[in-house]
C-alpha positions as CSV (number, residue, x, y, z in Angstrom):
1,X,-95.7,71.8,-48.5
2,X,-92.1,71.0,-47.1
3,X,-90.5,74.4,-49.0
4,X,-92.3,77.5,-50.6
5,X,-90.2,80.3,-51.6
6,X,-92.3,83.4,-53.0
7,X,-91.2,86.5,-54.9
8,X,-87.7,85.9,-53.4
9,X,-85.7,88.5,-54.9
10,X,-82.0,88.7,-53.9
11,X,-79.3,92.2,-54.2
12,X,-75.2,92.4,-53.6
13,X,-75.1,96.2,-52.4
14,X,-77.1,97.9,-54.9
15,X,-77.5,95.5,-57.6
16,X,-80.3,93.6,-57.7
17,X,-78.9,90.0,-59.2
18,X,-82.0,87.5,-58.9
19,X,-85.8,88.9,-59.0
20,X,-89.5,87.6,-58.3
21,X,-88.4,83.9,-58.0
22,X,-91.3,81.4,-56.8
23,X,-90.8,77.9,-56.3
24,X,-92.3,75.3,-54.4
25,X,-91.5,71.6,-53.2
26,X,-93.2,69.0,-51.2
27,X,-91.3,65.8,-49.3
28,X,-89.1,63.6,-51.3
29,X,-89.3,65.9,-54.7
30,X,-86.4,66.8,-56.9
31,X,-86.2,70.3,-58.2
32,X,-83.9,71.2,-61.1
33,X,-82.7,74.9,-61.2
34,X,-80.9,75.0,-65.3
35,X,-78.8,78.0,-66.5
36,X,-75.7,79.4,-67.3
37,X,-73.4,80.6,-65.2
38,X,-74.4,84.4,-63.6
39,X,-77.9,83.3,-64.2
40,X,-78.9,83.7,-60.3
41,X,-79.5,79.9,-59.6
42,X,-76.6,79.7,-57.0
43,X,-78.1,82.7,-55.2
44,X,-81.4,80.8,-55.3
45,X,-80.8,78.3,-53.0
46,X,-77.6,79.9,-50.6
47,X,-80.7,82.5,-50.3
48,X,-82.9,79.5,-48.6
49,X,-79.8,78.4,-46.8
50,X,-79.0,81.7,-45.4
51,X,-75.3,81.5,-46.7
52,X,-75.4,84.2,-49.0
53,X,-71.9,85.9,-49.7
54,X,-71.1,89.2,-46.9
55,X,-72.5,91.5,-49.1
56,X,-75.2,89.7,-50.1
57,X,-79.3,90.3,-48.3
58,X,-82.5,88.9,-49.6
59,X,-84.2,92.1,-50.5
60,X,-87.4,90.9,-50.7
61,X,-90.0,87.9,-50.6
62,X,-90.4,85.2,-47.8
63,X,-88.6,81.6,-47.9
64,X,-91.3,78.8,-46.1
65,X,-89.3,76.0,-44.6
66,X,-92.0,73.4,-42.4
67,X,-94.1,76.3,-42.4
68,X,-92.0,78.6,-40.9
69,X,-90.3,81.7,-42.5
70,X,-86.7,81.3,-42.5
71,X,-86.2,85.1,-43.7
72,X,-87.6,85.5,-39.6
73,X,-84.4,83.0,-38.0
74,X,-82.1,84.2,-35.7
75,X,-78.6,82.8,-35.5
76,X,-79.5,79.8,-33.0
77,X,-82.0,79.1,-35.2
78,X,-79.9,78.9,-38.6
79,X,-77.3,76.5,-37.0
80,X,-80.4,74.0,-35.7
81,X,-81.3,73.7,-38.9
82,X,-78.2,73.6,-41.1
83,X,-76.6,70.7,-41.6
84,X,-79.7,68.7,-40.2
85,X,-82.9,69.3,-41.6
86,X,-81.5,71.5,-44.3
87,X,-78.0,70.8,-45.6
88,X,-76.0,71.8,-49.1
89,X,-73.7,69.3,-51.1
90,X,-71.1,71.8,-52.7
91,X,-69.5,71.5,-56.3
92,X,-66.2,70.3,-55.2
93,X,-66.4,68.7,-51.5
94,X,-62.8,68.6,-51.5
95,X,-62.5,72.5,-51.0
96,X,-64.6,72.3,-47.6
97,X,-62.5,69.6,-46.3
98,X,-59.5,70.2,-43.8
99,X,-56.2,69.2,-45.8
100,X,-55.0,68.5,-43.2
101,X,-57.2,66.6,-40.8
102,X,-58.4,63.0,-41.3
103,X,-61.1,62.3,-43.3
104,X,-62.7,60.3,-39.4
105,X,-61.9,62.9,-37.5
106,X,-63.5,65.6,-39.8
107,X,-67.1,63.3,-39.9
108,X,-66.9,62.3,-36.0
109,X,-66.4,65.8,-35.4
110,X,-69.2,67.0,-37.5
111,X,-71.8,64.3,-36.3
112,X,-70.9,65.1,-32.9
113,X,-71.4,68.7,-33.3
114,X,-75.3,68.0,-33.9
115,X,-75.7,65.2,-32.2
116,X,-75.0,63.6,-28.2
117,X,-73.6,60.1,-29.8
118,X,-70.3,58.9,-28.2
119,X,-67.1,58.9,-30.2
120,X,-67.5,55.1,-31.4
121,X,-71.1,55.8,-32.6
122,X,-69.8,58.7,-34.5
123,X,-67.6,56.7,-36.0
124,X,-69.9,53.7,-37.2
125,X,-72.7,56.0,-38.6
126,X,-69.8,57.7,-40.5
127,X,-68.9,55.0,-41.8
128,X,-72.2,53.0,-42.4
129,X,-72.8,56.5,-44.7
130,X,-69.9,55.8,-46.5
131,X,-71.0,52.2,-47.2
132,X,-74.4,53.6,-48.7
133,X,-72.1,55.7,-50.6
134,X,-70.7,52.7,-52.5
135,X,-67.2,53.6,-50.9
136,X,-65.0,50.9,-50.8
137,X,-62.5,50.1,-47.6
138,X,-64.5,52.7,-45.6
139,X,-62.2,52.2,-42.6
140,X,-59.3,53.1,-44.9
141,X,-61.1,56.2,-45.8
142,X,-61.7,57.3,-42.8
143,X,-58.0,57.1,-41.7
144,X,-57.1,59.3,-45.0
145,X,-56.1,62.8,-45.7
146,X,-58.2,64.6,-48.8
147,X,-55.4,65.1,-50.8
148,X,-55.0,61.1,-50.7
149,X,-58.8,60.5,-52.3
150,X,-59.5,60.7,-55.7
151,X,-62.3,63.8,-56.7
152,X,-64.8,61.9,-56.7
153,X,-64.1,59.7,-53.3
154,X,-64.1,63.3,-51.7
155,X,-67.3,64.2,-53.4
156,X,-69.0,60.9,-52.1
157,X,-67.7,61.8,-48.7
158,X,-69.0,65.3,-49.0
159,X,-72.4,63.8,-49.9
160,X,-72.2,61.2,-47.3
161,X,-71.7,64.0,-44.5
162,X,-75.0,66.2,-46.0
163,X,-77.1,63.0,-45.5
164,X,-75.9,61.9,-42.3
165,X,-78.5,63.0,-40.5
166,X,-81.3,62.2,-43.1
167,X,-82.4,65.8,-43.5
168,X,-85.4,66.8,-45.0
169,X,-84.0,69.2,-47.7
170,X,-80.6,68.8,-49.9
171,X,-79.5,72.0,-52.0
172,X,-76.8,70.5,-54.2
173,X,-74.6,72.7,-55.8
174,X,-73.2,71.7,-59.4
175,X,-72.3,68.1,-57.2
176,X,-71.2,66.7,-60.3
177,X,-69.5,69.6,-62.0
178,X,-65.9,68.4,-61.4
179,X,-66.4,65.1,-61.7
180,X,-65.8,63.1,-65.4
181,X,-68.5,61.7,-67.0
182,X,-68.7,58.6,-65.7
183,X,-67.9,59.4,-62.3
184,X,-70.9,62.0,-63.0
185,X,-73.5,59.6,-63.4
186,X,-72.1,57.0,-60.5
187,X,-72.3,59.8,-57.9
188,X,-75.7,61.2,-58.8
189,X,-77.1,57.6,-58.8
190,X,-76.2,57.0,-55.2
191,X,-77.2,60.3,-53.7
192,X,-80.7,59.9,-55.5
193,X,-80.4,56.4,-53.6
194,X,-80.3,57.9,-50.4
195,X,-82.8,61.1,-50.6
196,X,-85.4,58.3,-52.1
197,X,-84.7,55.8,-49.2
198,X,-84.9,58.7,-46.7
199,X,-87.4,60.8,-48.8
200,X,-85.4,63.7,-48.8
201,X,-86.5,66.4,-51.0
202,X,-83.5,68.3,-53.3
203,X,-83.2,71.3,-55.0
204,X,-80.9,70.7,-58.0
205,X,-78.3,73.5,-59.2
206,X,-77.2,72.8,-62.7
207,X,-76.1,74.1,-66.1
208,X,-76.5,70.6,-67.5
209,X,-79.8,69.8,-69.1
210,X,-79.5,66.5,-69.3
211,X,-78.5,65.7,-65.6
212,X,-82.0,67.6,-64.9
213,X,-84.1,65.9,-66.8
214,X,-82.6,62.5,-65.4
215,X,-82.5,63.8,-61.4
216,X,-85.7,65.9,-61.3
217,X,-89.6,66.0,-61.0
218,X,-89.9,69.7,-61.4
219,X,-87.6,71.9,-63.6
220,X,-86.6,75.7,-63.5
221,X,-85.0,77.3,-66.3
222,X,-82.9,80.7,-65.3
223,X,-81.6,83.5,-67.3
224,X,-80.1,87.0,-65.8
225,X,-82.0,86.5,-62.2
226,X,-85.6,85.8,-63.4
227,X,-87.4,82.4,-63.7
228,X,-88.1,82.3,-67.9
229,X,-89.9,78.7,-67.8
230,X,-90.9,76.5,-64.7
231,X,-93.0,73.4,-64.6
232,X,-92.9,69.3,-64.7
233,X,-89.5,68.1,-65.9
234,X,-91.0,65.8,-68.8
235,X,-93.4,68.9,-69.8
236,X,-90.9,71.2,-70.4
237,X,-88.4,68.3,-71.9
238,X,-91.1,67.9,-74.8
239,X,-92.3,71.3,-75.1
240,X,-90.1,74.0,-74.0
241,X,-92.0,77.4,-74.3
242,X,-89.3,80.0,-74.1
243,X,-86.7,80.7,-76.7
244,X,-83.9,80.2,-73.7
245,X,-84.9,76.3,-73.1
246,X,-84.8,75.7,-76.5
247,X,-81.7,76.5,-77.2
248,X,-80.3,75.1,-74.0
249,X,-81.8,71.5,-75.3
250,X,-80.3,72.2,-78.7
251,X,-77.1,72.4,-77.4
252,X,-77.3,68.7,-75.7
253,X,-74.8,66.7,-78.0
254,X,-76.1,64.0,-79.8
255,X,-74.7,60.7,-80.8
256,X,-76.5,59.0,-83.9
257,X,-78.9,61.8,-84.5
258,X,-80.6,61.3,-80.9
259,X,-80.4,63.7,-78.2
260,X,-79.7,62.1,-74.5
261,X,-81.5,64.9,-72.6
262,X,-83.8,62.3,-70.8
C-alpha cells in the first residue's frame, strides 16, 4: 500500500473541520475526493502534505506514506519528500509563480534545488517536461514571464514542475478549476498521460462529478468534514447510496436527456 490515511481528523484552533477520514491508495491509482466547497476535501490532502494553513494541526489519526508515518516527520524530512516523492498541483499554478522571474529560471531553479544536475541539464529536463506537456515552442516558454502565458500554459507548467521528478504521489488541487472547458479536459488528459507512464498514484480534489468519474478509480464523496460515501468510481456512478451523491449527479447538466458524468 503506497498511502493509507486512517481516522485522520483535522482542527483550526478549536474547531474541528474534517473528522474520521480513511482512505487508502496503492501505486499508479487515481483517487477522486467530490464536494462542495467547505466540505473538508482541501484539508484532506494539505493534511498528507503537511501544508496545512498556521493555525491548522491534524488532531488526530496517522497518515502512512511507503510505510512510514508522515504525522512522525521532522522538517528535513518534509522537504525530502515534497516536491519529489510527494508533490501538489495547485488550482491556479499561476499564483505560485514569481511574476517576475522567467518561467527557466523558476524550473532550473527548482530542479536544482532537489537535484545535483548542472545548469544545462536543468534546463533540458525542464524543458523535455514541457514537451510531454504538449507545450508548444518550449524554449520560448522558458524565456517568458507568467503574466505573458495564457491560464492554461501556466497551469501545464505548474503540472510539468510537480512531475518533474516522477514522484510517487500527486495531490492535485481543483487543477482544472480555472481553466474553460475545453482547456479542462486537454490539461487533465496530459497529466493522466504522465502519472500513467510514470505510474504515479493521484489523489484528486474536486467539486466536479464528472471530471471524477473520468480521472479516477476510487471515489470519495465529502460533506461538512466526514466521508458520506467511498468506494469504486463506476460503483458509486451507478448506484450512489447516500442522499448527498445523488443529488451531486443530479446536478450534472445534461444535453439530449443524457447525463455526461462518465
Amino acid at each position: 500500500m503506497l498511502l493509507e490515511v486512517s481516522e485522520l481528523s483535522v482542527s483550526y484552533g478549536e474547531r474541528e473541520i474534517v473528522r474520521n477520514v480513511n482512505l487508502s491508495l496503492d501505486e499508479g491509482e487515481v483517487l477522486a475526493i467530490v464536494g462542495e466547497s467547505g466540505s473538508g476535501k482541501t484539508t484532506v490532502i494539505r493534511a498528507i502534505l503537511g501544508c496545512l494553513p498556521h493555525d491548522g494541526r491534524v488532531s488526530g489519526g496517522k497518515i502512512l506514506f511507503e510505510g512510514k508515518n508522515l504525522l512522525e516527520n521532522t522538517t528535513a524530512e518534509w522537504c525530502r519528500l515534497c516536491g519529489t516523492r510527494a508533490t501538489m498541483v495547485f488550482q491556479d499554478s499561476g499564483s505560485i509563480l514569481d511574476p517576475i522571474a522567467r518561467i527557466g529560471s523558476q524550473f532550473i531553479e527548482y530542479i536544482r534545488e532537489h537535484s545535483p544536475l548542472t545548469k544545462k541539464e536543468a534546463a533540458k529536463e525542464a524543458e523535455d517536461m514541457l514537451r510531454k506537456m504538449h507545450l508548444p515552442n518550449q524554449e520560448n516558454i522558458m524565456k517568458s514571464y507568467p503574466f505573458e502565458l495564457s491560464g492554461g500554459m501556466r497551469q501545464r507548467v505548474g503540472v510539468a514542475m510537480a512531475m518533474v521528478f516522477k514522484p510517487r504521489l500527486l495531490l492535485a488541487d481543483e487543477p482544472t478549476s480555472a481553466l474553460d472547458v475545453t482547456t479542462q479536459a486537454q490539461v487533465v488528459k496530459e497529466m493522466m498521460e504522465i502519472c500513467q507512464q510514470d505510474k504515479t498514484a493521484i489523489i484528486i480534489v474536486t467539486h466536479n462529478i464528472g471530471v471524477a468519474a473520468y480521472m479516477s478509480d476510487k471515489l470519495i464523496v465529502m460533506q461538512a468534514g466526514e466521508i458520506v460515501e467511498s468506494g469504486r468510481t463506476d460503483d458509486i456512478i451507478a448506484r450512489p447510496q447516500s442522499v448527498y451523491t445523488k443529488e451531486l449527479l443530479d446536478a450534472v447538466p445534461q444535453v439530449g436527456g443524457k447525463s455526461y458524468v462518465s
